[in-house]
C-alpha positions as CSV (number, residue, x, y, z in Angstrom):
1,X,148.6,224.3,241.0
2,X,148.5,227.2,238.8
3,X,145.9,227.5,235.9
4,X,149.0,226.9,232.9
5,X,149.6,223.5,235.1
6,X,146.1,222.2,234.8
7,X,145.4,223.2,231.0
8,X,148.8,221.4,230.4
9,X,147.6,218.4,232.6
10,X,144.7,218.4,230.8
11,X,146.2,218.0,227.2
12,X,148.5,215.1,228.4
13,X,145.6,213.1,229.7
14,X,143.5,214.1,226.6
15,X,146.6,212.8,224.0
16,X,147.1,209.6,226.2
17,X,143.4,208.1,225.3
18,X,144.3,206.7,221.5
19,X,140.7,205.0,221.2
20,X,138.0,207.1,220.8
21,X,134.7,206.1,222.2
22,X,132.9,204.0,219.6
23,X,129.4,205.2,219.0
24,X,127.4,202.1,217.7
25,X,124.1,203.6,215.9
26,X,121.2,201.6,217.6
27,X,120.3,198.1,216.5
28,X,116.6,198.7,215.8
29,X,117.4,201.8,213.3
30,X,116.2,200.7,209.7
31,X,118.4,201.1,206.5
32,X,116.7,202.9,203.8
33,X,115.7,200.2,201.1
34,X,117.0,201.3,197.5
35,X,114.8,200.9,194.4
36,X,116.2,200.7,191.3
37,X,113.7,201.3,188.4
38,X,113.9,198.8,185.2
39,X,115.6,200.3,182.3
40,X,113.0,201.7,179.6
41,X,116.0,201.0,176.8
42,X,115.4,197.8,174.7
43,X,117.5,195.2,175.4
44,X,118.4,192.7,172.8
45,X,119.2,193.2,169.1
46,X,118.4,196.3,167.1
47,X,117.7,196.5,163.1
48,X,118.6,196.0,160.8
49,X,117.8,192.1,161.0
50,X,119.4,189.2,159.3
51,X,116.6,187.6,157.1
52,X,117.6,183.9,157.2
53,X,115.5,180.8,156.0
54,X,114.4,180.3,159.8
55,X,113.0,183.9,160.1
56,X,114.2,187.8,160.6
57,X,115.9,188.8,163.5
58,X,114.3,187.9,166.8
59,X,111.1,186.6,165.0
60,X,111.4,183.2,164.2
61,X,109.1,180.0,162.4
62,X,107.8,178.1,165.1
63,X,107.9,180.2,167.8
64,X,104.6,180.8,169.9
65,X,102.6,183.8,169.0
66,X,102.3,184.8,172.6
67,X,106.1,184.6,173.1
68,X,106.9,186.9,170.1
69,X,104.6,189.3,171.8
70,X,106.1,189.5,175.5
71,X,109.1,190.7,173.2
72,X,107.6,193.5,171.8
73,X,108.7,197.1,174.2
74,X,105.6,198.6,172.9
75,X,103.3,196.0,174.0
76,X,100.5,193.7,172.1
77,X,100.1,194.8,168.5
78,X,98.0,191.8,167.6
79,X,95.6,192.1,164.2
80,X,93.6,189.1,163.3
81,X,93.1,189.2,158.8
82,X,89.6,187.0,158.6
83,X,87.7,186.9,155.4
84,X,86.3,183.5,154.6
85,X,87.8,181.1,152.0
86,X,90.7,183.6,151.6
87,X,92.7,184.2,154.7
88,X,92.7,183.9,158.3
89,X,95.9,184.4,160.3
90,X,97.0,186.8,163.8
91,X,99.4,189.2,162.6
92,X,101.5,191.0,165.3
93,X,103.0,193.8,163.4
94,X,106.4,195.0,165.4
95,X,109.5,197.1,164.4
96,X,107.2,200.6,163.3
97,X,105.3,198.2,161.2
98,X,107.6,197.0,158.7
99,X,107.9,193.5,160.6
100,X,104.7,191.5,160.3
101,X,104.8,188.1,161.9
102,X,101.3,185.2,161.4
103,X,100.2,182.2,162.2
104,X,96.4,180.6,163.4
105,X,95.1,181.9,166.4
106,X,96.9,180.7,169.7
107,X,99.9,178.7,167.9
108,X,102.9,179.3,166.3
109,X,104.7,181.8,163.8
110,X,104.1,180.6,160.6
111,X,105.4,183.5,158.4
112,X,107.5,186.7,159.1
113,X,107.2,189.1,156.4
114,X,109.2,192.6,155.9
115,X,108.0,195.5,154.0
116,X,110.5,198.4,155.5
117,X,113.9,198.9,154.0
118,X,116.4,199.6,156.7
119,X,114.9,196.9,158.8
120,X,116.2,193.8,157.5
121,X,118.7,192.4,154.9
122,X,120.2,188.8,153.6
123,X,123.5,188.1,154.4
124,X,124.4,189.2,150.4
125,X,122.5,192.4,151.0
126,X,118.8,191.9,149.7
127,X,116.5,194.1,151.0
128,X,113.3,195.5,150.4
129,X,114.0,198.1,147.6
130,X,116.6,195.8,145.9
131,X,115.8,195.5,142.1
132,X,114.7,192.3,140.7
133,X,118.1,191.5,139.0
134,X,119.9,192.4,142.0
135,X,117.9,189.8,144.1
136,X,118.9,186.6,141.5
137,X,122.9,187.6,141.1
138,X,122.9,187.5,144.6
139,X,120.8,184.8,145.9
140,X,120.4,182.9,142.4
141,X,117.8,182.3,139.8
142,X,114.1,181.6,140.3
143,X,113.2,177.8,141.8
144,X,113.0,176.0,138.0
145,X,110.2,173.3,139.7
146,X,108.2,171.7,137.3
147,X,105.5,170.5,139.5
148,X,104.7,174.4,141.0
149,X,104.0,177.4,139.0
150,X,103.7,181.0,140.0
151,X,102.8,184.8,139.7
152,X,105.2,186.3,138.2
153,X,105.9,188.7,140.2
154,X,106.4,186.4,143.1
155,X,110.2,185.5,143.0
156,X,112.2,182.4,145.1
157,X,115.3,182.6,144.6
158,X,117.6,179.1,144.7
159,X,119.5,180.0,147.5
160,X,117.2,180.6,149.9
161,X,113.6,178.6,148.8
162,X,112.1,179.7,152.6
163,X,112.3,183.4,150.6
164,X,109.5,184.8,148.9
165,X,110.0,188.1,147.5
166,X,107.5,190.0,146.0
167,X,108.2,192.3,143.1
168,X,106.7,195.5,141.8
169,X,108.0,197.8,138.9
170,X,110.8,195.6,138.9
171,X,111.7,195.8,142.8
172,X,111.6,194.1,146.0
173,X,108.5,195.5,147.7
174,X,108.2,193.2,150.3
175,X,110.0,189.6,151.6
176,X,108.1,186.9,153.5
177,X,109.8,184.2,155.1
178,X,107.9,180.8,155.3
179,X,108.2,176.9,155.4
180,X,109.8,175.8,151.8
181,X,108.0,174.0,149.4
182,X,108.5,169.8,149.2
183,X,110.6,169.2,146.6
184,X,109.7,166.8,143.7
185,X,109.9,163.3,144.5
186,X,112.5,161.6,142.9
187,X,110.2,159.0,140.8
188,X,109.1,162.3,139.4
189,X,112.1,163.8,138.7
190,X,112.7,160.4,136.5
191,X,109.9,160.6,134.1
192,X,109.8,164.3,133.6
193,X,109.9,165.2,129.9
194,X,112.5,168.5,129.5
195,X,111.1,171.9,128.4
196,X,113.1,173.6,126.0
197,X,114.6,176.6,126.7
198,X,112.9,180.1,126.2
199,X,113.1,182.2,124.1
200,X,112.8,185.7,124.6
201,X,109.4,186.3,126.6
202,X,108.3,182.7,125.2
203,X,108.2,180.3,127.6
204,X,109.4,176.4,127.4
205,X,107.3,173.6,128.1
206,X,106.5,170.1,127.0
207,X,103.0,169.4,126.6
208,X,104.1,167.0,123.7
209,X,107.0,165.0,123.5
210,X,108.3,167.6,121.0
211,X,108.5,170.7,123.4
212,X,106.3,173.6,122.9
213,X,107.0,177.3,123.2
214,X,103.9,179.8,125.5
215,X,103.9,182.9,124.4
216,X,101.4,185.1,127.0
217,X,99.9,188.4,125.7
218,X,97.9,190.9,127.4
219,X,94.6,188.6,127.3
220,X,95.6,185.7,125.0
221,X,98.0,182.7,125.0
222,X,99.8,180.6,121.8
223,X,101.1,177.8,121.9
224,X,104.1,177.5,119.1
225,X,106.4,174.4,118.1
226,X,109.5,174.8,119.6
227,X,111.6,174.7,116.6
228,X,109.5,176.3,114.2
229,X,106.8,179.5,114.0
230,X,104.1,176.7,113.4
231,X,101.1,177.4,115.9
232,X,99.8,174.3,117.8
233,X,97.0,176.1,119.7
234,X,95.0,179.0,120.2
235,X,92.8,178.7,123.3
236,X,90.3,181.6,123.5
237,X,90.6,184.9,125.1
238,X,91.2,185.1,128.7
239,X,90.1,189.2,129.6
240,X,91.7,189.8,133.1
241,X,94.6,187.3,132.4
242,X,97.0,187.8,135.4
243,X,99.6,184.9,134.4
244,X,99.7,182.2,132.2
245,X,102.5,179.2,132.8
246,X,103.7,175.2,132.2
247,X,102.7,173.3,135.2
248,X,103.8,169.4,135.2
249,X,100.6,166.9,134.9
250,X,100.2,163.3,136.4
251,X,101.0,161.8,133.2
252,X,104.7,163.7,133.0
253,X,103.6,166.2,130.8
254,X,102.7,169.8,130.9
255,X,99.8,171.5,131.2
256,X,98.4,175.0,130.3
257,X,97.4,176.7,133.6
258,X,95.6,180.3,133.6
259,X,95.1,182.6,135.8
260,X,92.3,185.4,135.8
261,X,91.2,188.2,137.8
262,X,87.4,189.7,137.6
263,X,87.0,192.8,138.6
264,X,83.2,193.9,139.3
265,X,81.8,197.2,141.0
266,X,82.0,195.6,144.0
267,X,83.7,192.0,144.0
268,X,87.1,191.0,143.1
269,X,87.6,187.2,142.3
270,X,90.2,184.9,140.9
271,X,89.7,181.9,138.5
272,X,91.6,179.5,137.2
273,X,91.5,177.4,133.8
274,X,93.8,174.3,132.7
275,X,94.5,172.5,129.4
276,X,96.3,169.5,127.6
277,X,96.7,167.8,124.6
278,X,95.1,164.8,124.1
279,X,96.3,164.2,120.4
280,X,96.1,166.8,118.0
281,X,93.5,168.6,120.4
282,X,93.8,171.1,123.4
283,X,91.2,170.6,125.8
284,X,90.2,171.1,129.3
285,X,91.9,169.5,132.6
286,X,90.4,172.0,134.8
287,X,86.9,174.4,133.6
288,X,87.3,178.3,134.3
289,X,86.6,177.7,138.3
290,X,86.1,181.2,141.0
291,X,89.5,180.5,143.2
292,X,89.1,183.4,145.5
293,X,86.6,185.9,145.8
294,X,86.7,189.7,147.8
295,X,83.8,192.2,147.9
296,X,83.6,195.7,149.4
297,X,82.1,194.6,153.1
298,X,85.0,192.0,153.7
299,X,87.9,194.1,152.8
300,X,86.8,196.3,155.1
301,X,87.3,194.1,157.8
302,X,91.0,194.0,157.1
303,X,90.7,197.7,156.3
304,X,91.5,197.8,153.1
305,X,89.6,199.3,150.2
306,X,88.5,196.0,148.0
307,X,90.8,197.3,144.5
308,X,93.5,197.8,146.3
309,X,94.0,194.3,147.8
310,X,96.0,191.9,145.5
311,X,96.6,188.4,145.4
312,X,100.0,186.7,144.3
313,X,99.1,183.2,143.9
314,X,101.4,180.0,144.3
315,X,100.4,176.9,142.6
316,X,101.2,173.0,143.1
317,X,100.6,169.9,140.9
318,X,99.1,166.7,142.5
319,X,98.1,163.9,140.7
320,X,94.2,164.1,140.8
321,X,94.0,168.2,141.4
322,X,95.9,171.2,141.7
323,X,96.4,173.2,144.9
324,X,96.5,177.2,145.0
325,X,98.4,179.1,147.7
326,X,100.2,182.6,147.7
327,X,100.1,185.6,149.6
328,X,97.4,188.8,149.7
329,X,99.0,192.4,149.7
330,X,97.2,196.1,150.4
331,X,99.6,199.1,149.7
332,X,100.6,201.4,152.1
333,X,99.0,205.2,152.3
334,X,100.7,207.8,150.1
335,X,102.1,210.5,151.6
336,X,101.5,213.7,150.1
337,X,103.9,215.0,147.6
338,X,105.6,211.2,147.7
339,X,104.0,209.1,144.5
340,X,106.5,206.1,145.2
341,X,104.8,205.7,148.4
342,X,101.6,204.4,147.0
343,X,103.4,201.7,145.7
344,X,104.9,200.4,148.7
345,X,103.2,197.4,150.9
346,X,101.2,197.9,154.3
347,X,100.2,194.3,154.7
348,X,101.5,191.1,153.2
349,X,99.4,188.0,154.8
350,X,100.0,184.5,153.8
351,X,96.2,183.4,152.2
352,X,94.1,179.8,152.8
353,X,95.2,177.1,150.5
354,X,92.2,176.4,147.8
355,X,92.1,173.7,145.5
356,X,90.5,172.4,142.0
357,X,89.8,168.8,140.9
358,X,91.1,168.1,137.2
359,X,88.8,165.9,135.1
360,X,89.5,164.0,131.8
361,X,88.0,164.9,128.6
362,X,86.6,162.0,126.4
363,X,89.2,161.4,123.7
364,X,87.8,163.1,119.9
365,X,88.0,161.0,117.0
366,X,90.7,162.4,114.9
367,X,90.0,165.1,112.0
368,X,92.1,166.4,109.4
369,X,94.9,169.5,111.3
370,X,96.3,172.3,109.7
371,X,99.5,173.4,111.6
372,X,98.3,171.5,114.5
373,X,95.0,172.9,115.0
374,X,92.0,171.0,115.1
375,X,89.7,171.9,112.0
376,X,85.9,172.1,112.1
377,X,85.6,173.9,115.0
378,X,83.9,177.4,114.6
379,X,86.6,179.4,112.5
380,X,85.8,182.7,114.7
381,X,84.5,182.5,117.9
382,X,82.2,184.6,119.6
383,X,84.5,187.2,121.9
384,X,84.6,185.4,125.2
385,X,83.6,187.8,128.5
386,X,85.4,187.6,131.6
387,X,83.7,185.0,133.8
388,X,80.9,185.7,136.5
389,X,80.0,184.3,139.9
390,X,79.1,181.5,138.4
391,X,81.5,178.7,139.7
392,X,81.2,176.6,136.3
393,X,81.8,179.7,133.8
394,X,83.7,178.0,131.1
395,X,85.7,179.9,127.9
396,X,84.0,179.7,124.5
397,X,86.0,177.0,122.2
398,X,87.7,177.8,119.3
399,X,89.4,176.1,116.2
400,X,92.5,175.5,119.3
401,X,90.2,173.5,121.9
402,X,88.3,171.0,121.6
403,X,84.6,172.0,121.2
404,X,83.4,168.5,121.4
405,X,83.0,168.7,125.5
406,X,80.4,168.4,127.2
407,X,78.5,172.2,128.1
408,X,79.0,171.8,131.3
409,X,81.0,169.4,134.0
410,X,80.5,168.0,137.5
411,X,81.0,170.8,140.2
412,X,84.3,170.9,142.1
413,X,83.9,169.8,145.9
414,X,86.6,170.9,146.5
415,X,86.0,174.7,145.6
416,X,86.5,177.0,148.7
């Protein structure tokens, strides 16, 4: 056969085999075992938060402390705020720092607070940096309870009373979220006496069935007849008055409750003072008594300098006593060339409750009244200084209250 015949025979025989030899690899050879690293990108929702009554965001009331920290992509930012008799909470802060979430060690979430002001907003738009008339068109005017009174400058609106917003030059600085307030029970509701309205920066109350007008200056407080100039009451000075307000009593009417901050070298305290009428006369439901009290070594331990810590206290009538709540601030560090910074809060903590006994003055025999003030009292009293350590410090009387107590009462147990 020539060569042309073989190559040709060849190709014939090669085109006829239509199945190639399958070439199996070998069962023993091992595949190559893919790893797929997790994903360093958060997962889960991203400011800004909706601040709602049951918390902000992701960080809700209730929820374990040590569950709210597995969240956190950065890991544990746990802080613990002790100082004895006036807070003692873990605070995780999360989100860059303007999201601060507390509660007692090893339980549950009992505040979130925010203090940043992209980070969170109410469904109306509220946010930190929203002005203080801004905050009640949109989520309605302050809580009108008669049996609670507060710092000014800490607002709850109607809509949402789980909202506490505080307030500085006339702006939302910070907003903490936290269990509402009992409302008053109904057989209180029925025998409350009404406050008249106020008028102007004079507020309404009803220590007498007549209604009474509180107008609060820089370190005094008068009490006017609410439908005439006549002054009931002068009580003395009160130097380091923080806020003065109407706070409903067991008997269904109001009481005088005052508020005081002493400033020392290197303490801080609180104090608070209550009065009545018993007749013609103003006296004493509750002596000048040291609430809180800060000095330089124990801010320190929640690294703050001791002036700039602040305290925005919340207060609740109960029939024998009145207890004190509220919320402790320090400011954030100014930044260089940025003055509005300074005002801005680092750390808003809610603080221990406290509480004060009220006691009942002896009733005074009547004596002749000239525009409803008590006469034969001294007619100008010594200037009255701003209370001490001294737990039973009392205000000097004057021709207002009644001079015929006691010099001194039984101290309060119940002091923290």
């Amino acid at each position: 056969m020539k060569p042309a015949c073989l190559i040709a025979a060849c190709a014939l025989v090669a085109c006829g085999n239509r199945h190639p030899e399958n070439h199996e690899a070998p069962r023993d050879a091992r595949q190559t075992r893919r790893v797929i690293e997790p994903s360093s990108d958060r997962v889960g929702p991203l400011p800004p938060y909706a601040i709602r009554a049951d918390g902000i965001g992701p960080y809700k009331l209730g929820e374990k402390l040590s569950d709210l920290l597995e969240q956190l992509a950065s890991g544990p930012r746990l802080e613990l705020f002790e100082i004895s008799g006036v807070v003692h909470r873990n605070v995780i802060r999360a989100e860059e720092d303007t999201v601060l979430v507390g509660g007692e060690q090893s339980s549950t979430a009992s505040f979130v607070a925010v203090v940043g002001p992209e980070v969170a907003r109410t469904e109306s738009g509220v946010h930190v940096g929203s002005t203080r008339d801004e905050l009640i068109a949109k989520l309605g005017a302050p809580i009108d309870d008669h049996e609670r009174a507060r710092d000014p400058r800490l607002v709850v609106p109607g809509s949402l009373p789980n909202l506490r917003a505080v307030i500085s030059d006339d702006r939302v600085v910070a907003i903490v979220v936290a269990a509402a307030a009992p409302a008053a029970s109904a057989a209180s509701r029925a025998t409350e006496c009404e406050r008249p309205a106020a008028a102007g920066k004079a507020m309404g109350a009803c220590m007498t069935p007549a209604g009474e007008l509180l107008e609060v200056g820089a370190d005094d407080v008068v009490i006017r007849a609410a439908t005439s100039e006549r002054v009931l009451a002068t009580p003395p000075k009160f130097p380091g008055l923080v806020f003065a307000a109407p706070l409903r009593g067991p008997d269904g009417r109001d009481e005088l409750v005052v508020i005081t901050r002493n400033d020392e070298p290197t303490l801080r305290s609180w104090w608070i003072t209550a009065f009545h009428f018993e007749g013609p006369r103003l006296v004493r439901t509750v002596d000048a008594t040291q609430l809180y009290q800060l000095s330089n070594a124990n801010a320190r331990w929640i690294g703050a300098d001791l002036h700039d810590i602040d305290l925005y206290l919340d207060l609740t009538s109960r029939p024998d006593g009145i207890d004190v709540g509220g919320l402790l601030t320090t400011p954030a560090a100014a930044k260089p060339g940025n003055a509005a910074a300074a005002t801005k809060i680092r750390d808003v903590v809610v603080i221990s409750p406290a509480s004060v006994t009220r006691r009942r003055a002896k009733p005074a025999p009547s004596e002749a009244t000239d525009a409803g003030v008590v006469l034969g009292a001294p007619a100008a009293p010594p200037p009255v200084t701003a209370p001490t350590s001294t737990p039973t410090a009392r205000p000097a009387p004057d021709a207002g209250v009644d001079a015929t107590e006691p010099p001194s009462a039984e101290p309060d147990s119940n002091k923290p």
